[in-house]
Backbone as a printed PyTorch tensor [residue, N CA C, xyz], in Angstrom:
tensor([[[ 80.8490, 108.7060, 105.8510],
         [ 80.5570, 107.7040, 104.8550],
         [ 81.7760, 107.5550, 103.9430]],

        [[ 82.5620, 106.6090, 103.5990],
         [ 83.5960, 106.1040, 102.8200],
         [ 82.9030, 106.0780, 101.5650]],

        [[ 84.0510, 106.5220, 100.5420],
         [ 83.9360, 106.1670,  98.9480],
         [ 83.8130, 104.6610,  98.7130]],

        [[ 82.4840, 104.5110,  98.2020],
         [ 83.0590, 103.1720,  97.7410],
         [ 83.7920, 103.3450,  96.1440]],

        [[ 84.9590, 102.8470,  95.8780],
         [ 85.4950, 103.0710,  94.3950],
         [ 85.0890, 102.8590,  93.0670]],

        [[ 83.9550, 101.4820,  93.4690],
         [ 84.0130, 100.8190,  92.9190],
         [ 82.2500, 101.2620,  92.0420]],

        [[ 81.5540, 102.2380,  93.1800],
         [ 80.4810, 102.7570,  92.4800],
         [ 80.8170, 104.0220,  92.0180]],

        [[ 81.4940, 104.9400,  92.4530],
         [ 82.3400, 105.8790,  91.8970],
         [ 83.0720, 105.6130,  90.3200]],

        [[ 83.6950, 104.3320,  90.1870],
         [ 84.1720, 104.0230,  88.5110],
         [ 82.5080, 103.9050,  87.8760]],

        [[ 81.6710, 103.5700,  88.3250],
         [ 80.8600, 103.1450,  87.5130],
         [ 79.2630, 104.6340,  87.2060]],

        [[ 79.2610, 105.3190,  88.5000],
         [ 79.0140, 106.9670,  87.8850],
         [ 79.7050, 107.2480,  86.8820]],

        [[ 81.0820, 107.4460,  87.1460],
         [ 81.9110, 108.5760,  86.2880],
         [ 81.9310, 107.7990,  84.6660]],

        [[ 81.7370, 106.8010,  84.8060],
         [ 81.8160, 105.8140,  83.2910],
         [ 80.8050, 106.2460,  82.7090]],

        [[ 79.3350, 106.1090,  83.4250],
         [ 78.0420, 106.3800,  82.8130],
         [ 78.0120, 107.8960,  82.8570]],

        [[ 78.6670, 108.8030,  83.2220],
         [ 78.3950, 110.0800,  83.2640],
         [ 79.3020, 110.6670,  82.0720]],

        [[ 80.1280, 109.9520,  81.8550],
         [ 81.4460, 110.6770,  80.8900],
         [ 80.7500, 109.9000,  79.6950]],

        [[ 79.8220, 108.9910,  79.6100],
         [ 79.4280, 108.3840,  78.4810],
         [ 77.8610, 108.9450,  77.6610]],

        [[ 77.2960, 109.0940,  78.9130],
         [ 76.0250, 109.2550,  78.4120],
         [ 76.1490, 110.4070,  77.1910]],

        [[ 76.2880, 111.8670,  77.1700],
         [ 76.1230, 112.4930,  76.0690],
         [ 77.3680, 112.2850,  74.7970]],

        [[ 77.8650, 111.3740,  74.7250],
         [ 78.6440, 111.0130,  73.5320],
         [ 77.8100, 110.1330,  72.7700]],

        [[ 77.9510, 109.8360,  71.2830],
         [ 77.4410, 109.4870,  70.1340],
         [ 78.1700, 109.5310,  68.8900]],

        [[ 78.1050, 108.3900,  68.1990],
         [ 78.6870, 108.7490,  67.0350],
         [ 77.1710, 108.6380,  66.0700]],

        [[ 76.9810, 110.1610,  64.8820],
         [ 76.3510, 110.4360,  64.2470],
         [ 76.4570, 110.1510,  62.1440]],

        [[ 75.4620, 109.4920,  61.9360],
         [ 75.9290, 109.4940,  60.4410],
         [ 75.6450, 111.1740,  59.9460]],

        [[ 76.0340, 111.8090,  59.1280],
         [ 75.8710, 113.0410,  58.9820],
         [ 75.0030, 112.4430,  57.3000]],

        [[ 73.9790, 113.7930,  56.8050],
         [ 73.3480, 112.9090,  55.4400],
         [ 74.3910, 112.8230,  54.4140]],

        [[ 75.8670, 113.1370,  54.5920],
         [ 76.6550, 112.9000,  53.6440],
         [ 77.1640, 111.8780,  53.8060]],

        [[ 76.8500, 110.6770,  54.6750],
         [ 77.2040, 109.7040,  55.1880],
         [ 78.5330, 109.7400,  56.0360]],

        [[ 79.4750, 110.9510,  56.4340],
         [ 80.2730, 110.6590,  57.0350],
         [ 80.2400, 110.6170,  58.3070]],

        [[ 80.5680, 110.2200,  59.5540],
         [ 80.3140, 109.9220,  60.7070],
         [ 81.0890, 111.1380,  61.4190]],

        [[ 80.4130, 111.6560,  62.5950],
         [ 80.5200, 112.4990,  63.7490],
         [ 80.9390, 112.0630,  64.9610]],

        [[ 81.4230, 112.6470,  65.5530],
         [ 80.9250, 111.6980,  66.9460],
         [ 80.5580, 113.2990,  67.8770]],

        [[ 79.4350, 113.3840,  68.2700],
         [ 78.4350, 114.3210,  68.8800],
         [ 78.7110, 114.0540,  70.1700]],

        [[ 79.2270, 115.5580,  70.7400],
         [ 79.0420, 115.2770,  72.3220],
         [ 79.0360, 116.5250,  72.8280]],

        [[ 78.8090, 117.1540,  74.2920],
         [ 78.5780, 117.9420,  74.7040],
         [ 79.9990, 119.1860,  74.6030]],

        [[ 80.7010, 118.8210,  73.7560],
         [ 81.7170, 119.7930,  73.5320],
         [ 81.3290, 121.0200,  72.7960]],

        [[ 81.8370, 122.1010,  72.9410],
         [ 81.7160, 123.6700,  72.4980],
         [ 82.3510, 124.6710,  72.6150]],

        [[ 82.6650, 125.8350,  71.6670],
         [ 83.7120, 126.5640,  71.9090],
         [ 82.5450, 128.0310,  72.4030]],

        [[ 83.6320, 128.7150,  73.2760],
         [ 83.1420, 129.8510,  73.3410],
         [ 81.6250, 130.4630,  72.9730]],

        [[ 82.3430, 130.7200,  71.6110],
         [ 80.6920, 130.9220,  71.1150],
         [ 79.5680, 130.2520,  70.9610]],

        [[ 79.8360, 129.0490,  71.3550],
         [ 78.3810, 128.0760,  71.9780],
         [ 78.4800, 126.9630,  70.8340]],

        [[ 79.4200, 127.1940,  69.1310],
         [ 79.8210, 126.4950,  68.2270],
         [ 79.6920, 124.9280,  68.5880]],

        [[ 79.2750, 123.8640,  68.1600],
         [ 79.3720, 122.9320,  68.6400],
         [ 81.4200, 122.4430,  68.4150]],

        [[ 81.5210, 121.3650,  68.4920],
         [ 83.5110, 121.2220,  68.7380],
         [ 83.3320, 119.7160,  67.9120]],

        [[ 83.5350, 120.4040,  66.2770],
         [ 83.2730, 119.1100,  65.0380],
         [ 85.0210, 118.0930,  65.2200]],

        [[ 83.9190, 116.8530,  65.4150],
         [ 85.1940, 115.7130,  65.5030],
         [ 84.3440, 114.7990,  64.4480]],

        [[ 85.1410, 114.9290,  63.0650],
         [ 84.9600, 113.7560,  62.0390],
         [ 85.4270, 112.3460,  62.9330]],

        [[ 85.1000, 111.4120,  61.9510],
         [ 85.3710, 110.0730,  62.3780],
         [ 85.4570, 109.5660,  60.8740]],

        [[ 86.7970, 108.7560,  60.8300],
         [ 87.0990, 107.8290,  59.9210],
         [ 87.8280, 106.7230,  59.9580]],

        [[ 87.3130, 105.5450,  58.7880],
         [ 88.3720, 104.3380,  59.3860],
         [ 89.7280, 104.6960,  58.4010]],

        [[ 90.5340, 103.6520,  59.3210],
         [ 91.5280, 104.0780,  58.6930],
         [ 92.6170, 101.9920,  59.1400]],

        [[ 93.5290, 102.0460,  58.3260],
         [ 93.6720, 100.0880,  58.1420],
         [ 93.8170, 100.1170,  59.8360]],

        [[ 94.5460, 100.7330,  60.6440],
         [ 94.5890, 100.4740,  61.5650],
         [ 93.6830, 100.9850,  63.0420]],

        [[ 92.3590, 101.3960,  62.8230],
         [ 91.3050, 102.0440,  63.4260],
         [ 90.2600, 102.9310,  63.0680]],

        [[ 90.5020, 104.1930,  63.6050],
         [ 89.9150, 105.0840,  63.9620],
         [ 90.7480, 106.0430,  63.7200]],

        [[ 89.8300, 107.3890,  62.5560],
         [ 90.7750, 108.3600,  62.7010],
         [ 89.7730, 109.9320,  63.2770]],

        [[ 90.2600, 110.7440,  64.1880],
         [ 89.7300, 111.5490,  64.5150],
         [ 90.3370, 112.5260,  63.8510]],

        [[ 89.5140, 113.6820,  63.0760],
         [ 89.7600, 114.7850,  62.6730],
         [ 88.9850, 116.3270,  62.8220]],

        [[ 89.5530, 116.8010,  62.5250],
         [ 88.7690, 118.3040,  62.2650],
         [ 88.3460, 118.9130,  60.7010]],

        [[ 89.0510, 118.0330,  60.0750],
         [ 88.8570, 118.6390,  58.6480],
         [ 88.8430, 119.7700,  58.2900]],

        [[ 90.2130, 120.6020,  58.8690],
         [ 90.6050, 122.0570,  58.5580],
         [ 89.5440, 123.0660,  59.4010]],

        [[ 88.7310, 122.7620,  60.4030],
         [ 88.2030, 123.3710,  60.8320],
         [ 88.9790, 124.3890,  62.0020]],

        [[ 90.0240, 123.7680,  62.7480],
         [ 90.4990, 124.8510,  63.4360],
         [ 91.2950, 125.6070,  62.8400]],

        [[ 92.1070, 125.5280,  61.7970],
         [ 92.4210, 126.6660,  60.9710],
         [ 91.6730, 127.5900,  60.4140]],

        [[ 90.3110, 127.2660,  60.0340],
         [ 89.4010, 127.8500,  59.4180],
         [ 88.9610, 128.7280,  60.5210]],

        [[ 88.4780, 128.2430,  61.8060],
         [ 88.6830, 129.4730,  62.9130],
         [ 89.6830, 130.2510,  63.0380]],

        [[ 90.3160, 130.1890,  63.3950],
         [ 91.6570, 130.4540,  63.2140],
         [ 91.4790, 132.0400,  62.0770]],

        [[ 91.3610, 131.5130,  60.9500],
         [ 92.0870, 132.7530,  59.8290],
         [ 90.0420, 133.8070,  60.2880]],

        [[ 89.5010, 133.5580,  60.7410],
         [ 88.7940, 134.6380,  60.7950],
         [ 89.1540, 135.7720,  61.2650]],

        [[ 90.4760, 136.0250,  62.1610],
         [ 90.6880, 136.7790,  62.9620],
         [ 91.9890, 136.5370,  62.7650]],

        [[ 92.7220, 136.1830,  62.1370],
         [ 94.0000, 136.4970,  61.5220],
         [ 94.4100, 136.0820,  60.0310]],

        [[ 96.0160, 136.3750,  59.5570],
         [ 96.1070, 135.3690,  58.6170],
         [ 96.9740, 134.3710,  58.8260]],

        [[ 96.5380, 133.2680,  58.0310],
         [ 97.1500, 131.5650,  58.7000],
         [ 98.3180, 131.6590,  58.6850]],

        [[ 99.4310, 132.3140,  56.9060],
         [100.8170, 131.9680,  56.9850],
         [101.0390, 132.9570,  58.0280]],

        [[100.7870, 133.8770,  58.7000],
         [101.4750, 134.5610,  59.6380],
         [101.4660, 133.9280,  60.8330]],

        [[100.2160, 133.3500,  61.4320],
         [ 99.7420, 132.6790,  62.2240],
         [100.7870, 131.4590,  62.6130]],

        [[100.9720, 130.9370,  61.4360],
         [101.9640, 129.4190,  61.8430],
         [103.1990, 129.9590,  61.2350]],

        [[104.2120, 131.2310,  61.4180],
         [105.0970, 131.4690,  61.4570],
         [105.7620, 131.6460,  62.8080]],

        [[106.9210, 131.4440,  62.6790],
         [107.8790, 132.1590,  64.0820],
         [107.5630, 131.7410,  65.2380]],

        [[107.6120, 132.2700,  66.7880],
         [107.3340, 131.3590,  67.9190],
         [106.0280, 130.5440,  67.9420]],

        [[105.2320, 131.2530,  67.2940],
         [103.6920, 131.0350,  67.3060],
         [103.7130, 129.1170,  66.6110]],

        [[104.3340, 129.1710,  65.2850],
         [104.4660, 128.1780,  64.7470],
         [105.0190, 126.7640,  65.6400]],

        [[106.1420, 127.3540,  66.0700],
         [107.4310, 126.5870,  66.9380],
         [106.6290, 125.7650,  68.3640]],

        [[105.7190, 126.8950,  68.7530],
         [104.6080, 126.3120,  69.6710],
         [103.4470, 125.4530,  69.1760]],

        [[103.2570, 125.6030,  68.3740],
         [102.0150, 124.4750,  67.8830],
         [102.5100, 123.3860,  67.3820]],

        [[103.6810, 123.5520,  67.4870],
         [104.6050, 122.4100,  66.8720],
         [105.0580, 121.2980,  67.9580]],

        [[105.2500, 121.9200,  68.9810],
         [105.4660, 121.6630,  70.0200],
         [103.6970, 120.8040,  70.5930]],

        [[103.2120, 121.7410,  70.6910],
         [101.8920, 121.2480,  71.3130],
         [101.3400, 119.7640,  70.4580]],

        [[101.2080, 119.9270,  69.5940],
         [100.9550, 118.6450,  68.4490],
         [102.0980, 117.6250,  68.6250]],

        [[103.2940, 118.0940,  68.7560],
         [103.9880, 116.6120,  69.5710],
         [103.8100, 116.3920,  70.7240]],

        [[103.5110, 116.9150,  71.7920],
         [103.3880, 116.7700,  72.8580],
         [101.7360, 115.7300,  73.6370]],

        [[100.7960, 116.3510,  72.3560],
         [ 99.7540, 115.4280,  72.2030],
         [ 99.4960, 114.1930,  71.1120]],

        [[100.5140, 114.0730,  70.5280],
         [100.6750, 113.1780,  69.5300],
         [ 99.7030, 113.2180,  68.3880]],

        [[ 99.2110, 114.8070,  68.3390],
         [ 98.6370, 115.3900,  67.0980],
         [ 99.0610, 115.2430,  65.7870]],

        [[ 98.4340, 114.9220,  64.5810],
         [ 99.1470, 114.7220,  63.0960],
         [ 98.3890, 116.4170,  62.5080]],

        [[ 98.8880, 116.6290,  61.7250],
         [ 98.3940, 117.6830,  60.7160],
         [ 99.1280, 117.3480,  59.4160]],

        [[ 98.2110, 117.7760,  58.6100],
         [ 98.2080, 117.1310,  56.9430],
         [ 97.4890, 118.7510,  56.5420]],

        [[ 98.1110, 119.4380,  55.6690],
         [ 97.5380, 120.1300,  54.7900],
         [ 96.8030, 121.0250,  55.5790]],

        [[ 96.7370, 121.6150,  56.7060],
         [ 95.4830, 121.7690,  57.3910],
         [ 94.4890, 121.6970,  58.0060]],

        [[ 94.6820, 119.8520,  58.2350],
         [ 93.7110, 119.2370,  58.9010],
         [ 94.8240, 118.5580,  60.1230]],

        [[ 93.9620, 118.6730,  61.3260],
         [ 94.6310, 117.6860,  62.6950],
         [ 94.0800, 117.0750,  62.8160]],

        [[ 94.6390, 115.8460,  62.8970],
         [ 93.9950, 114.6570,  63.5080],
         [ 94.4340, 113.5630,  64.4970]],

        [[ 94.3480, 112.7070,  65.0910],
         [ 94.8020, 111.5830,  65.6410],
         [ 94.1510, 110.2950,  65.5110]],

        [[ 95.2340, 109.1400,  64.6340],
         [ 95.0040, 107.9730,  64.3920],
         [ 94.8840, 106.9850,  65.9660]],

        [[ 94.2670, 105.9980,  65.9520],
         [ 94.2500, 105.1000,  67.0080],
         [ 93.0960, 103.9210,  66.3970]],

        [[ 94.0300, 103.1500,  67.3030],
         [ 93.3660, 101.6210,  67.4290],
         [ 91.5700, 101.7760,  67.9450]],

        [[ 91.1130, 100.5390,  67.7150],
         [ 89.5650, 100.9590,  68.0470],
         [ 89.4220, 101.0060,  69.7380]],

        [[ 90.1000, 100.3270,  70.3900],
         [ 90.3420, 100.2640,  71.8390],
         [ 91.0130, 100.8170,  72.7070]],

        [[ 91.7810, 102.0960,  71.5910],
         [ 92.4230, 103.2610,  72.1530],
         [ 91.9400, 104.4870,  71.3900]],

        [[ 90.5300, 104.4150,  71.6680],
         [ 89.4240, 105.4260,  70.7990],
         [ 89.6220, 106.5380,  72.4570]],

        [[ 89.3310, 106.4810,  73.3630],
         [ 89.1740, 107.3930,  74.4140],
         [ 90.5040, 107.6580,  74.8010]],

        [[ 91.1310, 107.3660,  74.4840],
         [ 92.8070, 107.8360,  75.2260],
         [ 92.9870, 109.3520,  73.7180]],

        [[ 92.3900, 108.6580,  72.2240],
         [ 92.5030, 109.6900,  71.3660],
         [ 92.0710, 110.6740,  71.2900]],

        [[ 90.9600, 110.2450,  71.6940],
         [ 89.3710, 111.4710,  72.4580],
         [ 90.1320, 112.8560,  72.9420]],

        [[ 90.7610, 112.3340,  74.2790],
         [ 91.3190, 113.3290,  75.7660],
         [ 92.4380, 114.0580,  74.5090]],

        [[ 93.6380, 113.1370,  74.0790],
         [ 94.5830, 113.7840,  73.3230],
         [ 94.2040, 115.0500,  72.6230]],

        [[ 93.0780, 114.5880,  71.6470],
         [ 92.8260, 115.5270,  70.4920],
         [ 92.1800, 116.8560,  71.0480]],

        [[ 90.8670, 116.4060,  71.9960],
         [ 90.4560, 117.6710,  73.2150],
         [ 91.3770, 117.9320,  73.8440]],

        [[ 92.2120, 118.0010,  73.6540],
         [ 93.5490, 118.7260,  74.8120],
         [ 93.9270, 119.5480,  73.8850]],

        [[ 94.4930, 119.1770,  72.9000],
         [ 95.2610, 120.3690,  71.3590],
         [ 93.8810, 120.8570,  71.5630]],

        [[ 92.9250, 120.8310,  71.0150],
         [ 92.0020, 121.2770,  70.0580],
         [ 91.7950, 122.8350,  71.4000]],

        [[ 91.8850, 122.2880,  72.7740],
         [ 91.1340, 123.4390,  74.0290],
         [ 91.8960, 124.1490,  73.9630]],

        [[ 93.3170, 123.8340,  73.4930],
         [ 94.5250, 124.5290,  74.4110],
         [ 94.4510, 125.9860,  73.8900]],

        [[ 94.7300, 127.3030,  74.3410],
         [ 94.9310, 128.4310,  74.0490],
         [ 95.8700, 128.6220,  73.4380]],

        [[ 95.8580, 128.8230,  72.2280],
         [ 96.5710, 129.3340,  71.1320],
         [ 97.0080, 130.7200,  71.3470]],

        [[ 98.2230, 131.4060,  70.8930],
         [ 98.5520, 132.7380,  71.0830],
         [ 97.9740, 133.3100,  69.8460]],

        [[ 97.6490, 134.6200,  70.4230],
         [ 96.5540, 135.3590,  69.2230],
         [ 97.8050, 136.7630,  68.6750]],

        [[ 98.0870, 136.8300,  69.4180],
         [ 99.4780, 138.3020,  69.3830],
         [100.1810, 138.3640,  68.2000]],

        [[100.3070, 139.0340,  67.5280],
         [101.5460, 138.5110,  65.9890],
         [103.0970, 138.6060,  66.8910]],

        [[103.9520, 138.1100,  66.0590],
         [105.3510, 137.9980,  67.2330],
         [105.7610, 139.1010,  67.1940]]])
């Protein structure tokens, strides 16, 4: 039996779609809820904000805040350790402000920001001090 392609784009569309959502939270700021999770079963918090030119996806200091449970931050983003996340955040066209990562995008380049930001956010961080 041959692939057809063309029902194949249209599974994987409805399958990569169905458990995504964007959520008002009661503080009114928006979520977007999806089957993402770390390790410890944590759900994987992606704020949503506008911004003049879209959509902004953030964490709102949350992976740092993981992060310093199990270390401390200025040591953490010192030396190779630093030089690599530095690296990784350009490489995904990650912003960080103060502590928070995020990635800006157009409203029609909302899923290309999606993959970006889940790519930093999965990637294995070095835990080792240098």
């Amino acid at each position: 039996m041959a692939i057809n392609p063309d029902d194949l784009q249209r599974r994987l569309c409805d399958q990569l779609c169905a458990p995504v959502r964007v959520e008002r939270r009661p503080d009114g700021q928006l979520m977007l809820g999806a089957d993402f999770e770390f390790p410890d079963g944590d759900r994987y918090p992606i704020h949503l904000s506008e911004t003049p030119g879209g959509v902004r996806l953030s964490d709102k200091g949350d992976t740092l805040t993981r992060i310093s449970y199990d270390q401390d931050i200025d040591a953490f983003l010192a030396g190779s350790r630093g030089l690599l996340i530095e690296r990784i955040l350009g490489e995904e066209r990650v912003g960080q402000d103060r502590g928070v990562f995020y990635v800006d995008a157009p409203t029609d380049g909302l899923s290309d920001a999606l993959f970006r930001y889940g790519r930093f956010r999965f990637r294995p961080l070095p835990k080792s001090s240098d």
